[in-house]
C-alpha positions as CSV (number, residue, x, y, z in Angstrom):
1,X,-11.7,31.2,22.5
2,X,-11.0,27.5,20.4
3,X,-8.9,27.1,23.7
4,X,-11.8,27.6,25.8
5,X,-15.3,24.9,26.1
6,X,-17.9,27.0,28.2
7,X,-17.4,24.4,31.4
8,X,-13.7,26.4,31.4
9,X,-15.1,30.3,30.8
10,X,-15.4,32.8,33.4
11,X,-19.4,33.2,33.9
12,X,-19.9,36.9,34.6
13,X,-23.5,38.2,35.3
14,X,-25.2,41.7,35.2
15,X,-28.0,42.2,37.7
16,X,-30.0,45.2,38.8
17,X,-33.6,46.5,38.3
18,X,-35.6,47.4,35.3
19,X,-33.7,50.7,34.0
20,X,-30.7,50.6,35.5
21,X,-28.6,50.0,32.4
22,X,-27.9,46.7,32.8
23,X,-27.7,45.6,28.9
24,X,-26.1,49.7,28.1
25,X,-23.5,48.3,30.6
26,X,-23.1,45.4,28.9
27,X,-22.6,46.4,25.4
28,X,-19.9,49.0,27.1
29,X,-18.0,46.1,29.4
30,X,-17.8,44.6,26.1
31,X,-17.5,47.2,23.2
32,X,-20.3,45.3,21.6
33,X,-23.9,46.0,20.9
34,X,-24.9,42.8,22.8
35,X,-28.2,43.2,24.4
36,X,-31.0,45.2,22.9
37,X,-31.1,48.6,25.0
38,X,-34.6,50.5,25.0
39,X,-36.0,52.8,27.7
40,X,-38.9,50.8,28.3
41,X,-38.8,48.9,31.5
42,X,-38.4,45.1,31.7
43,X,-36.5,44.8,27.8
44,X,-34.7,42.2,29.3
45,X,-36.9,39.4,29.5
46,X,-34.7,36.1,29.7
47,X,-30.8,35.9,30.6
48,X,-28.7,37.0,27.2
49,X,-25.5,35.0,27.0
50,X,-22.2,36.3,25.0
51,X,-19.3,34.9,24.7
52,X,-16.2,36.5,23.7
53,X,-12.7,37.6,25.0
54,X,-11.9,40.7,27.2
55,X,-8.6,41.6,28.0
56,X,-7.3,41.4,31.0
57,X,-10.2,39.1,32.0
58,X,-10.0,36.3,29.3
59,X,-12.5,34.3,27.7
60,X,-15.5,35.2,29.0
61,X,-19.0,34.8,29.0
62,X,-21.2,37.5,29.8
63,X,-25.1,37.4,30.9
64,X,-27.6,39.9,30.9
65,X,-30.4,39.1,33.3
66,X,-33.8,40.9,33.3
67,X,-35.0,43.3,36.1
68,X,-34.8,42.3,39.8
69,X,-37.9,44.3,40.5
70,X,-40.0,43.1,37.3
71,X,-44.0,42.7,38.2
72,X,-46.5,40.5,37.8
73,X,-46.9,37.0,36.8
74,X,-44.6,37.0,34.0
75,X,-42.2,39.4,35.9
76,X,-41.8,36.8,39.1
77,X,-41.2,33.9,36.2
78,X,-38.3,36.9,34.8
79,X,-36.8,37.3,38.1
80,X,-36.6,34.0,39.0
81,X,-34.4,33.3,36.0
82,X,-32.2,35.7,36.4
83,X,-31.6,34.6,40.4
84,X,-31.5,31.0,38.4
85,X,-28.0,32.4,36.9
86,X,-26.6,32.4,40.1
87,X,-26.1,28.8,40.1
88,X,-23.5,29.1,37.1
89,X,-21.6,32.8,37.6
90,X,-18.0,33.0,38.9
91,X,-18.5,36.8,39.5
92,X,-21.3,39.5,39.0
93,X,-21.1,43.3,38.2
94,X,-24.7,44.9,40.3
95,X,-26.0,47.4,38.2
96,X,-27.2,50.9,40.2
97,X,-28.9,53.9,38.8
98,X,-26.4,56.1,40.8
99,X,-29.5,58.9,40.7
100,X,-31.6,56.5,43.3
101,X,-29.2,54.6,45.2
102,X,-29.4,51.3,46.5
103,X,-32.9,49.9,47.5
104,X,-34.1,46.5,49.1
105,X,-33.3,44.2,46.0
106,X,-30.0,45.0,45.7
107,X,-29.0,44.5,49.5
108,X,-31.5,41.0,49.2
109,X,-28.8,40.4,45.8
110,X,-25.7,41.3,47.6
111,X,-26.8,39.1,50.4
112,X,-27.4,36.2,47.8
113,X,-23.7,37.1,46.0
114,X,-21.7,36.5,49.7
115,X,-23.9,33.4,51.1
116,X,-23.1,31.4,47.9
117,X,-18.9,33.3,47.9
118,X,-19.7,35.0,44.4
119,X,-17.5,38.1,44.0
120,X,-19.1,41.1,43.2
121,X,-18.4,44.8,42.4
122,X,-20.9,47.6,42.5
123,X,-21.9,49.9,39.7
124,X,-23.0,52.9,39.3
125,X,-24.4,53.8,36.2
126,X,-25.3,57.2,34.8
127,X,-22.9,59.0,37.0
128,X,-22.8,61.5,34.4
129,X,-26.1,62.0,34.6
130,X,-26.7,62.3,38.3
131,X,-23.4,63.5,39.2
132,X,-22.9,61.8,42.0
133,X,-20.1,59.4,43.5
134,X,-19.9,56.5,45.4
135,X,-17.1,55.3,47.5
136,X,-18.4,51.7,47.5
137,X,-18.3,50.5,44.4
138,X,-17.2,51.9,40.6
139,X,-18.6,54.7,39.2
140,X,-19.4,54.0,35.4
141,X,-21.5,55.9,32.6
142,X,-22.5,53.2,30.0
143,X,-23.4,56.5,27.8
144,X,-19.6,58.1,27.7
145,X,-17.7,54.8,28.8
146,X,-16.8,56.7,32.5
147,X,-15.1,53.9,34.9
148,X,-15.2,51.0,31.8
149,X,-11.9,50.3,32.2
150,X,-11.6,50.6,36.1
151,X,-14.7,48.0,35.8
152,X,-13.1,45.2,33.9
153,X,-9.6,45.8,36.0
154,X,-11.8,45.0,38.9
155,X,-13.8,42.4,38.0
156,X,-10.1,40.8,36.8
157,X,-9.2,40.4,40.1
158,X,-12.0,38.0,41.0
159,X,-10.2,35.6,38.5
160,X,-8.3,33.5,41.1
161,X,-4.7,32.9,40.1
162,X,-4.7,29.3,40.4
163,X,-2.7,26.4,39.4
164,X,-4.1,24.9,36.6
165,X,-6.7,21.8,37.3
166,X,-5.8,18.5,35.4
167,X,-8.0,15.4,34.3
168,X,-5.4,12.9,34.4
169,X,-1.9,14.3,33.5
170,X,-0.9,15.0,38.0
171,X,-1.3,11.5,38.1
172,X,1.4,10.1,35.7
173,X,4.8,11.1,35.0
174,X,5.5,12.5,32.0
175,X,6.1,10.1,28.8
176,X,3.8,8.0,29.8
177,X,1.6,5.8,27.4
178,X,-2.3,6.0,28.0
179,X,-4.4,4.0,25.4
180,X,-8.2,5.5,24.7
181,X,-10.5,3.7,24.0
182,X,-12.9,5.9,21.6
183,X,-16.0,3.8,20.5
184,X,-18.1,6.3,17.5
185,X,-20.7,7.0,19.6
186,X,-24.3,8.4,17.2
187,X,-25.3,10.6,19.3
188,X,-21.9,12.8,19.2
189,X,-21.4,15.7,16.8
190,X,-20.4,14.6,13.3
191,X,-16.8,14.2,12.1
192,X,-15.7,14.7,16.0
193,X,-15.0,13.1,18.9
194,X,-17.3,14.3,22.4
195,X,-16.1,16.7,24.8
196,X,-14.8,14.1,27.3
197,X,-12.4,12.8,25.0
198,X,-11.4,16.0,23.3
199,X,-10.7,17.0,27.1
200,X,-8.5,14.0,28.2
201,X,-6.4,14.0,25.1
202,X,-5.4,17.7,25.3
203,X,-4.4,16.9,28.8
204,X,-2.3,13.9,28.3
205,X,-0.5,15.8,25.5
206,X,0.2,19.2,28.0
207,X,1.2,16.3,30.7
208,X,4.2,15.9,28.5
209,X,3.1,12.2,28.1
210,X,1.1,9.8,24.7
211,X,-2.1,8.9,23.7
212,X,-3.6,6.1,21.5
213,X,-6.8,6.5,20.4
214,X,-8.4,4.0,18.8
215,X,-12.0,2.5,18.3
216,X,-12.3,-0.8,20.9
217,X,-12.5,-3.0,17.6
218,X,-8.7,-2.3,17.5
219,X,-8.0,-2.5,21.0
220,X,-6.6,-6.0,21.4
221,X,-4.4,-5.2,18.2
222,X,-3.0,-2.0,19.5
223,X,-2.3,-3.7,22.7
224,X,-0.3,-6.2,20.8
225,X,1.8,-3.6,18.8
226,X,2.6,-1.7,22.6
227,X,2.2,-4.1,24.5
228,X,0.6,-4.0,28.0
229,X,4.3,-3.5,30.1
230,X,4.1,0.2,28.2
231,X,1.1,0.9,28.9
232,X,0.1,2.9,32.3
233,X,-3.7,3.2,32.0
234,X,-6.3,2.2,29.4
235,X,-9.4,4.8,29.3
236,X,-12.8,4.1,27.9
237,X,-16.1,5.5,27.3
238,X,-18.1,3.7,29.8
239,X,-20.9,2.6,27.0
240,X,-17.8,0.0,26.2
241,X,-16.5,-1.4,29.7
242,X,-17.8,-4.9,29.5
243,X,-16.2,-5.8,26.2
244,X,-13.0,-3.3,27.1
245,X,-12.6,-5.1,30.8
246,X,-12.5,-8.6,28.8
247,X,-10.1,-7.2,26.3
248,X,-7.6,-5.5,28.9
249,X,-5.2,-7.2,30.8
250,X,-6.4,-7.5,34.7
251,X,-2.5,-6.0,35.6
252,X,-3.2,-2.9,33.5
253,X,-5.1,-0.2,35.0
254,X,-8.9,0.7,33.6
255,X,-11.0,3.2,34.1
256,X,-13.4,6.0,31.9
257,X,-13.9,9.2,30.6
258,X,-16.8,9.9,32.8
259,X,-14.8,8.8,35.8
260,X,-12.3,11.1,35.1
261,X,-15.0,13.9,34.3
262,X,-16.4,13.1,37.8
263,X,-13.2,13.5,39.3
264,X,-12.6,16.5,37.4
265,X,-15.5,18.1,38.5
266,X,-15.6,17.2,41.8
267,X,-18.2,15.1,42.9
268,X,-16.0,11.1,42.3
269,X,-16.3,10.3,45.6
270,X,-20.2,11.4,46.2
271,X,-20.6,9.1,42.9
272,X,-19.2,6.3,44.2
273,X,-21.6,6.1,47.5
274,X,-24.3,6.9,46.1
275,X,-24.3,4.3,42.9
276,X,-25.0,1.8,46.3
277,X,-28.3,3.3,46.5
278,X,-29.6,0.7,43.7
279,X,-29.4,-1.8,46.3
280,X,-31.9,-0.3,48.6
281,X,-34.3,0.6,45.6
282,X,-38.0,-0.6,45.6
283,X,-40.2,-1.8,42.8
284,X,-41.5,1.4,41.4
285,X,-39.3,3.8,43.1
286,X,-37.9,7.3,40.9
287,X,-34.6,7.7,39.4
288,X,-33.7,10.9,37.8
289,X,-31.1,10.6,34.8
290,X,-29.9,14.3,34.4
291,X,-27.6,15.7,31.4
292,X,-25.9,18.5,30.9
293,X,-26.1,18.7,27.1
294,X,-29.0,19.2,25.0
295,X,-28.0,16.6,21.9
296,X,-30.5,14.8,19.9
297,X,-32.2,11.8,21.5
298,X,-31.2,8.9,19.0
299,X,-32.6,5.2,19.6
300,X,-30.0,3.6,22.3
301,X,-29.7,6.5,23.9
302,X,-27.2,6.1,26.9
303,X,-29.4,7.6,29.7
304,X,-32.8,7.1,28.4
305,X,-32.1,3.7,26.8
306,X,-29.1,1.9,28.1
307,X,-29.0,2.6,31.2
308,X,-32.2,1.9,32.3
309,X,-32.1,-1.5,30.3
310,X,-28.8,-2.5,32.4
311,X,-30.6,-1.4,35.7
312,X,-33.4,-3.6,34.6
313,X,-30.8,-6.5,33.8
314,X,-29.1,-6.4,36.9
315,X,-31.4,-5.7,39.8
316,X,-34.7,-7.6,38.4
317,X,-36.7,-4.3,39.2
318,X,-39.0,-1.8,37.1
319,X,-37.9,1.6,38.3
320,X,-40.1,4.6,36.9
321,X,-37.6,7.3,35.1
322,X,-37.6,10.6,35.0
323,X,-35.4,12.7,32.5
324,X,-33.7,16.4,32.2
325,X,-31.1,17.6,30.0
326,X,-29.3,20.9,29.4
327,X,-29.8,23.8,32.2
328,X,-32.8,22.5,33.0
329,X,-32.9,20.3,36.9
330,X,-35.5,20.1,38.9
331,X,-36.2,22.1,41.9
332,X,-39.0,19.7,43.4
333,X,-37.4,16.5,43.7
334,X,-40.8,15.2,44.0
335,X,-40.6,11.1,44.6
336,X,-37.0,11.1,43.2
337,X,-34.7,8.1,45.0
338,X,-32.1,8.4,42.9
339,X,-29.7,11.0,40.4
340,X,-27.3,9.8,37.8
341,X,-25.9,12.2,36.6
342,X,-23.9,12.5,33.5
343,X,-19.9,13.5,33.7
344,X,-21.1,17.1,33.2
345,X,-18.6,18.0,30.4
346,X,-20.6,20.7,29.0
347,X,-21.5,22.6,32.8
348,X,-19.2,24.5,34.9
349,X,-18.0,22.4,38.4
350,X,-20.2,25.0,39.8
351,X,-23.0,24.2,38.3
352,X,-22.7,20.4,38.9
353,X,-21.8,21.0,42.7
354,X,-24.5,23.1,42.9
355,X,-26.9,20.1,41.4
356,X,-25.2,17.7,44.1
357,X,-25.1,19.8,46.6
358,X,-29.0,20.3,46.0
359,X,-29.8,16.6,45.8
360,X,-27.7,15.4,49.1
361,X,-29.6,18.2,51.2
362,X,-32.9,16.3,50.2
363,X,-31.2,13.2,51.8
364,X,-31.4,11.4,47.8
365,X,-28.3,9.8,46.7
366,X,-26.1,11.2,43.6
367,X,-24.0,9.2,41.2
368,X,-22.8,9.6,37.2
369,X,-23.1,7.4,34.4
370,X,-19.6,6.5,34.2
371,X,-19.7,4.9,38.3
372,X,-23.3,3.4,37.6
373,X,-21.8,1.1,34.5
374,X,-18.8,0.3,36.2
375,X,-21.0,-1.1,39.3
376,X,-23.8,-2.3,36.8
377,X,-20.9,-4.6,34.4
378,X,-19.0,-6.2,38.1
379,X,-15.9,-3.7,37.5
380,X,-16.1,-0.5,39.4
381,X,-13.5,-1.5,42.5
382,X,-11.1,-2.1,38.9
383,X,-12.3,1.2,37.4
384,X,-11.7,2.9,40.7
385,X,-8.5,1.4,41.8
386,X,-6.2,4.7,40.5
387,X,-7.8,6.6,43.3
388,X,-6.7,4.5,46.3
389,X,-8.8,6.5,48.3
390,X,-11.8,5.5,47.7
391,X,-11.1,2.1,48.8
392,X,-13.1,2.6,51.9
393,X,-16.2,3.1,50.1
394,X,-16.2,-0.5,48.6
């Protein structure tokens, strides 16, 4: 599981309705008392998330979501969370009292699962109570462990066996030299570098190829020492491209780690066109700065400090800001013009597609933070120029 950040763990979610033994299932998929069982309808009030490893599935994180068919006020705010986990499964396990069958909510779900290609499996729980059997699905009792281990063989096979994704490493032959630049940014955990960089590093090294790291303070030392023929592509956190674009050679390739996340996840070239969208801005007009991460705001803040100050600097104009971190992005765009978006190091690519995908279908443009400082500091065609391309969008 140290292998593993949550952007890179299968998301597998239980749904079915109030009673159907969705947490009893749980705890059983998992060998784990998990989620709180009780036979009171609706025990399941938010989304429970575990994360663990289950052979043969991997690292895995499973979530609990309350009842499909909660009531009320409170129960339409319960079942719209647990739809809400849509947005960030890889595969789902439907959970069916096998004594009632299949009713309206679970067709709506399984209609839900195949328009957004989620792969699914049917179960039916309490099959040793009711004594039935299904050919459609997997019959399972969370009560003697019946069909736990056809379950998990199942929802293995939804794991696609695909070649391995890379950041950086496809790009470069092996042995070569990439310099990052690692600036000690406040707001990142104590002792430890942020995700982005743990992320690049680990794939340079498993590329077969070298990393410096150093703070930009010794940049123009370590450049000396190396020198700039050795080295194929200097990396940076975008907080430091104006000073690390006057340090580096022109000849020697730049670019950052949230350029890379973009990539990574994704959505690079959607960045790219819509960062162009601050030309066309109005006085007053809304820009959303979303992150995925729920860290402490500290003063100079990247997106709710820096950012806006360089937007200020460079286009002469008051925008109003908006602001949303962690799993939380809006659903009414409202007056929004704009999203930057942060690399999205701590969501899955789902998730982040899922927030583009949401934002170009209300005709509003979508870029990251790394893009926006490239364009912002005069150096995004240099920051860009490994991806030939996305030439044409310049």
């Amino acid at each position: 599981m140290n292998k593993s950040t949550r952007s890179e763990r299968f998301q597998l979610g239980f749904f079915g309705k109030r009673n159907a033994g969705k947490s009893s299932l749980m705890n059983a998929f998992s060998n784990q008392e998990i989620s709180i069982v009780s036979p009171v309808g609706g025990t399941t009030t938010d989304p429970v998330y575990k994360t663990m490893e289950i052979l043969p599935i991997g690292p895995v994180t499973l979530i609990d979501t309350p009842g499909l068919d909660d009531e009320g006020e409170l129960g339409a705010m319960r079942v719209k969370r647990a739809l809400n986990a849509l947005k960030r499964i890889d595969g789902a396990i439907l959970v069916v009292d096998s004594s009632k069958g299949m009713g309206k909510e679970e067709q709506d779900l399984i209609e839900k699962f195949e328009k957004e290609e989620i792969p699914y499996v049917i179960a039916y729980n309490k099959c040793d109570e009711s004594g039935k059997v299904y050919e459609d699905g997997v019959n399972v009792s969370a009560k003697t462990k019946e069909g736990i281990e056809e379950l998990r063989e199942k929802v293995a096979k939804f794991r696609k066996e695909e070649e391995k994704k890379r950041i950086i490493g496809d790009m470069y032959p092996e042995k070569s030299l990439f310099v990052l630049v690692t600036p000690i940014d406040s707001a990142a955990p104590k002792g430890r570098l942020i995700l982005p960089q743990q992320q690049v590093i680990r794939d340079i090294l498993d590329s077969g190829s070298m990393a410096l790291v150093l703070k930009e303070s010794e940049l123009e030392e370590g450049l000396k020492r190396i020198g700039k023929e050795n080295v194929a592509l200097v990396i940076t956190d975008s907080q430091a491209f104006k000073f690390v674009s006057s340090v580096v050679p022109e000849d020697v390739p730049l670019t950052s780690f949230s350029i890379l996340m973009a990539r990574y996840k994704g959505f690079l070239d959607t960045a790219v066109k819509g960062v162009f969208a601050l030309n066309t801005l109005n006085e007053g007009d809304e820009i959303l700065i979303a992150e995925g991460c729920t860290h402490h705001r500290q003063c100079g803040d990247i997106g709710r400090d820096k950012i806006p100050a360089l937007i200020k600097k460079v286009t002469g104009k008051d925008f109003k800001y908006t602001f949303s971190s962690g799993l939380g992005f809006p659903e009414d765009f409202g007056k929004i013009k704009l999203v930057i978006h942060c690399g999205g190091c701590m969501l899955l690519e789902k998730e982040v597609k899922n927030r583009m995908n949401e934002t170009i279908s209300h005709g509003i443009p979508f870029t990251n933070y790394g893009i926006t400082l490239a364009y912002l500091t005069g150096i995004l065609k240099r920051s860009i120029s490994i991806f030939p391309e996305l030439s044409s969008l310049l």
